[in-house]
C-alpha positions in Angstrom: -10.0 -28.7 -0.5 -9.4 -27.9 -4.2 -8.5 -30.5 -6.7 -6.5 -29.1 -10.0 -6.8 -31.8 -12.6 -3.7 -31.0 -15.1 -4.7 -32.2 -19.1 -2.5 -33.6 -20.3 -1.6 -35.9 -18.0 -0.6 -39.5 -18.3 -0.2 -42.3 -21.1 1.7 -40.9 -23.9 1.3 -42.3 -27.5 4.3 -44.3 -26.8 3.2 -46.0 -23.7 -0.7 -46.5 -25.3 1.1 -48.0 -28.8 3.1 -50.4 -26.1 0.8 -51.5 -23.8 -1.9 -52.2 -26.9 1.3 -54.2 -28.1 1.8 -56.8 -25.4 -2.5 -57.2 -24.9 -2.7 -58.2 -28.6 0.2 -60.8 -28.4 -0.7 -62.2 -25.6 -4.0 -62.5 -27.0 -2.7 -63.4 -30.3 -0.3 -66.0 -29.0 -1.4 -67.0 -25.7 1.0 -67.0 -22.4 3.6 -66.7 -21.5 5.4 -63.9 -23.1 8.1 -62.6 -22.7 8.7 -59.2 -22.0 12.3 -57.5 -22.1 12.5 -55.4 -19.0 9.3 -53.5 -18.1 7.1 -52.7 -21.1 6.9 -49.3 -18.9 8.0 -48.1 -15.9 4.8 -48.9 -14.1 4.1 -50.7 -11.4 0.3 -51.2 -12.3 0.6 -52.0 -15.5 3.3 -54.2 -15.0 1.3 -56.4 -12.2 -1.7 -56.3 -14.5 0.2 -57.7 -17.4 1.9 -60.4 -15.1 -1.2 -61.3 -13.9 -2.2 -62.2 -17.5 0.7 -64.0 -18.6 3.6 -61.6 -19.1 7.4 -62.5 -18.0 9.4 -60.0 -18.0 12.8 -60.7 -18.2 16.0 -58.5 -17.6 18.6 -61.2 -19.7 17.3 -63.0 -23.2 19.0 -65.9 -21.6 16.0 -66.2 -19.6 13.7 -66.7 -21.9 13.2 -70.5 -23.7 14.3 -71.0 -27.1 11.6 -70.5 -30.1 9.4 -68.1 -27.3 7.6 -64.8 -28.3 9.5 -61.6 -26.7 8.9 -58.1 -26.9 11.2 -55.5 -26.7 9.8 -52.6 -24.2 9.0 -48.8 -25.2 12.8 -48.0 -23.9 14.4 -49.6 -26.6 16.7 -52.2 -27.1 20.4 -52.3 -28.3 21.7 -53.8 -31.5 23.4 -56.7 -29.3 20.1 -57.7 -27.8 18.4 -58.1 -31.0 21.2 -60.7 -32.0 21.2 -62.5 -29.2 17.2 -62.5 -29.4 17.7 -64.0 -33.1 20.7 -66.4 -32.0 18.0 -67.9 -29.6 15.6 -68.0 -32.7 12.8 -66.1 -31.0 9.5 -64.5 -32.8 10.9 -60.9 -31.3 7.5 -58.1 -31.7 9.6 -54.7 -31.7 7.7 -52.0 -28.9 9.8 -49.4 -29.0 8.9 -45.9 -28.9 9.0 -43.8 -32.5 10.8 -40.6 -30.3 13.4 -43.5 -29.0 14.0 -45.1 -31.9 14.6 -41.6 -33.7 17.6 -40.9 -31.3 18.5 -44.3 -31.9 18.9 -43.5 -35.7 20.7 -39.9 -35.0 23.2 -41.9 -33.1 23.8 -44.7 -35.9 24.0 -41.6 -38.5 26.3 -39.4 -36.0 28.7 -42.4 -35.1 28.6 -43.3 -39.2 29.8 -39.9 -39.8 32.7 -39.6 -37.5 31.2 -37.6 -34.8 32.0 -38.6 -30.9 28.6 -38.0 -29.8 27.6 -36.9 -26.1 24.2 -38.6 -24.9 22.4 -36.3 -22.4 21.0 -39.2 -19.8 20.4 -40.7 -16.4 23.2 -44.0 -16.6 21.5 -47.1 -16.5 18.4 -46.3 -17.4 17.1 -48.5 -19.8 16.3 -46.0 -22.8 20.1 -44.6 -22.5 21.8 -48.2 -22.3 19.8 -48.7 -25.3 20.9 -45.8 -27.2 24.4 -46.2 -26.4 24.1 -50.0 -27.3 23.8 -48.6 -31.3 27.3 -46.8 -31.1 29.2 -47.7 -27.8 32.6 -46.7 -28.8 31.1 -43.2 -30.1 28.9 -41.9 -27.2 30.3 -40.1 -23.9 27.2 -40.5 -21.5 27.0 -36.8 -18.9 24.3 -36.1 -16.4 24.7 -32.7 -15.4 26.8 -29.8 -15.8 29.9 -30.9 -13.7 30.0 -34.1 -16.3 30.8 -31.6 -19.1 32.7 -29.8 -17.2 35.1 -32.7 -16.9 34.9 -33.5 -20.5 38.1 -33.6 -22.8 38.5 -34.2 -26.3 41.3 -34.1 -28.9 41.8 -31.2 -30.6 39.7 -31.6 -34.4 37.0 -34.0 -32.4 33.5 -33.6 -34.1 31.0 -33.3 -31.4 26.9 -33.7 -31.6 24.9 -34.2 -28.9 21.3 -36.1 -28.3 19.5 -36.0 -25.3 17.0 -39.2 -23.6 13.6 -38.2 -24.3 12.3 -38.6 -20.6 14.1 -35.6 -19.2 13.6 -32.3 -17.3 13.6 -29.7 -20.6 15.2 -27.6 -17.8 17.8 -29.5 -17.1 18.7 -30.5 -20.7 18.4 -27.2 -21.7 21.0 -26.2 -18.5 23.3 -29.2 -19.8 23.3 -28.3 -23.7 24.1 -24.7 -22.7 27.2 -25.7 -21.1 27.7 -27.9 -23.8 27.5 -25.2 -26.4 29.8 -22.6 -24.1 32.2 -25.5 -24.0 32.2 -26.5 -28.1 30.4 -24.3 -30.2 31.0 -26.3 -33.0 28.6 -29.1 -31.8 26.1 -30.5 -33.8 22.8 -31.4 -32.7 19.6 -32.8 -34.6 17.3 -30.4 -36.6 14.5 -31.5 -34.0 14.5 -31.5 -30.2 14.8 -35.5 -28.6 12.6 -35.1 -25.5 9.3 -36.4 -26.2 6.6 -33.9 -27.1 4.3 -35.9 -24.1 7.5 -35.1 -21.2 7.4 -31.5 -22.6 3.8 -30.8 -22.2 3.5 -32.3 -19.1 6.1 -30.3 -17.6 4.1 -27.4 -19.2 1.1 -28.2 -17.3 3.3 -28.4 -14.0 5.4 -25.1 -14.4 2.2 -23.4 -15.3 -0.4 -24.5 -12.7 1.9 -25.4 -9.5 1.8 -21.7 -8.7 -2.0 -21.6 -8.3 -1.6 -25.4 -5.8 -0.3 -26.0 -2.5 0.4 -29.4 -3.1 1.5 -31.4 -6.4 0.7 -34.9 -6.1 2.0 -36.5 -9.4 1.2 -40.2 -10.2 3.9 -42.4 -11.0 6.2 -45.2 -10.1 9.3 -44.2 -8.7 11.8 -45.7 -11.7 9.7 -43.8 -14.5 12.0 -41.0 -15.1 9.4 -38.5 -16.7 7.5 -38.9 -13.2 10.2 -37.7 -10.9 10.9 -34.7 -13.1 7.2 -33.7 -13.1 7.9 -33.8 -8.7 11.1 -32.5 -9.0 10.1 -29.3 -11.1 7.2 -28.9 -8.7 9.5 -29.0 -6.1 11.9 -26.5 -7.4 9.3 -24.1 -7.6 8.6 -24.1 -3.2 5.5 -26.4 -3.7 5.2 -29.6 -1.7 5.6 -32.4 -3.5 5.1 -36.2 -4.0 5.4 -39.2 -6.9 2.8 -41.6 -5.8 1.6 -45.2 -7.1 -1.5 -45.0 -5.9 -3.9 -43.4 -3.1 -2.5 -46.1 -0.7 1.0 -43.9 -0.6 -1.1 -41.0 0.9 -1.6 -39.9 4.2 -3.9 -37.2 5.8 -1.1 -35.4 7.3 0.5 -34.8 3.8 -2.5 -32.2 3.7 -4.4 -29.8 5.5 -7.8 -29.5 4.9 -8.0 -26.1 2.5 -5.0 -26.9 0.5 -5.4 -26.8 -3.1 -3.8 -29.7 -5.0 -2.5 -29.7 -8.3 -2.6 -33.5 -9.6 -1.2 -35.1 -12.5 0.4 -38.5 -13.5 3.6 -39.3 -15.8 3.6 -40.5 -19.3 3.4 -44.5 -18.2 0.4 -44.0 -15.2 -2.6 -45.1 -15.8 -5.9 -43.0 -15.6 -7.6 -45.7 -13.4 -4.6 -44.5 -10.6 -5.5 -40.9 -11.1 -9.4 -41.4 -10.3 -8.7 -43.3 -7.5 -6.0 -40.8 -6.1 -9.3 -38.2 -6.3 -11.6 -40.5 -4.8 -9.4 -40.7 -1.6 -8.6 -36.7 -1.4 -12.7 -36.5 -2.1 -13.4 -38.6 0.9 -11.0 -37.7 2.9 -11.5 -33.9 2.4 -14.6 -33.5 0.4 -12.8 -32.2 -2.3 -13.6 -30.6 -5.4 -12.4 -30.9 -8.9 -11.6 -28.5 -11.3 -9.6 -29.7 -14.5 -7.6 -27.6 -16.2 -6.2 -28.2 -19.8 -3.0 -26.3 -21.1 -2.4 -28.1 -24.3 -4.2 -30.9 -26.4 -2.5 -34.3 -27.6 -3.5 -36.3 -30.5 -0.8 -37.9 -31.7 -1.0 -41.9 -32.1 2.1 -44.5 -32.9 1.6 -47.2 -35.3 1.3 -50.9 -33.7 4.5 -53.3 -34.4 4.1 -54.8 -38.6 3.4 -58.3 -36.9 0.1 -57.3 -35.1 -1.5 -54.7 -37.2 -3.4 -57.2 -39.5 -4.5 -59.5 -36.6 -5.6 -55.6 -34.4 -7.6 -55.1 -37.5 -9.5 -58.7 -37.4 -9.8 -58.3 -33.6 -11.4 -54.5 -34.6 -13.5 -55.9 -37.6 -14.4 -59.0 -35.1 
């Protein structure tokens, strides 16, 4: 067996400037505290953090008056930062740079008129979000057939955003329909889906063909992770979206495959090496990595913890 490491792979700078974000509060602060949904959509990282003192929450009603909360890499809407402030707590903002940018296109769209049609999976929690800053502006589609069924009246101002944890392929399928449909729509200057999605989708299109196998690490609500198996899938390979090496099995395999691995934008690295340590065990495989495009972009922490990082740093 041949492994295919894909670079890059894994945490994004969104997801690194998050998870930095709730270690240094809890540290700062002490336990519990109180986490607005999933800081990301990862089951490991989520366990480790509950095991240090994180709550995560899904309603600020659950969390006690005058607590520390922090707001996930997803994004918030304008409604939950009220109703954070109503219930007086010290709120430490996490939310992704790329989401908050949509956040601000939809604000400046909604400000200017426009009905505005958010490309997204419903219910996720970066699109609830989003549509949180403008709700009586944005028309939420999916897919083609959700355009397709799409009527305005005639003089409506359209622009369009897009969640930044999809399929390129699929957005770019939607926003062509989209375009056929109105050609007057607007759009931002620069593409929403994150720069970290995009070149990890790279590295799948571009090395699947040379794999028999794409094993992509991930937890199954982190969108960015099913689109890495689902574009491997489209193109004939067998696929899965793992958590770990315990979700494999040795008939998923035959012994002279090669298999492309890679993780979404919220996995861990530790997942990834132990994912290769099984397949090496199991099959005595070998590893070849395989880099189509370097990252070094970095996010700013929150304001409230960058002075106490830099005593912790200096310490």
């Amino acid at each position: 067996m041949k492994i295919i490491l894909a670079a890059p792979r894994g945490f994004c700078a969104g997801v690194h400037m998050a998870i930095d974000s709730l270690a240094l509060t809890l540290q700062k602060f002490g336990p519990p505290v109180y986490v607005y949904h999933e800081i990301v959509h990862n089951q490991h990282v989520v366990n480790e953090f509950q095991g240090k003192g994180a709550v995560f929450v899904n309603a600020v009603a659950d969390v006690p008056k005058g607590s520390v909360l922090m707001f996930s890499a997803h994004g918030v809407s304008p409604e939950i930062r009220q109703e954070a402030k109503e219930r007086e707590l010290f709120a430490i903002d996490a939310t992704c740079p790329l989401v908050t940018k949509v956040h601000l296109e939809a604000i400046k769209y909604a400000k200017a008129g426009y009905t505005i049609i958010l490309i997204g999976h419903e219910g996720h929690d970066e699109v609830l979000g989003t549509m949180g800053e403008a709700p009586e502006a944005i028309v939420l589609v999916e897919d083609e057939a959700d355009v397709d069924a799409l009527q305005f009246p005639e003089g409506t101002r359209l622009a369009y955003l897009t969640q930044t944890t999809l399929s390129v392929d699929d957005a770019n399928r939607v926003i062509s329909r989209l375009r056929s449909r109105f050609p007057e729509i607007e759009s931002p200057p620069k593409d929403d889906i994150c720069y970290a999605t995009q070149n990890r989708q790279e590295a799948v299109r571009n090395l699947s063909d040379d794999a028999d196998v794409v094993v992509v690490l991930g937890s199954q609500n982190s969108s960015n992770s099913q689109r890495l198996r689902e574009l491997a899938a489209e193109k004939g390979q067998r696929a899965f979206l793992i958590d770990g090496p315990q979700d494999l099995t040795e008939d998923q395999f035959n012994a002279d495959d090669t298999v492309l691995i890679t993780a979404g934008a919220s996995a861990p690295e530790s997942v990834v090496q132990s994912a290769i340590e099984w397949l090496q065990s199991t099959f005595d495989a070998t590893v070849e990595t395989r880099e189509i495009r370097k990252e070094d972009v970095r996010f700013p922490l929150p304001k409230p913890l960058r002075a106490y990082a830099k005593e912790v740093n200096a310490g």
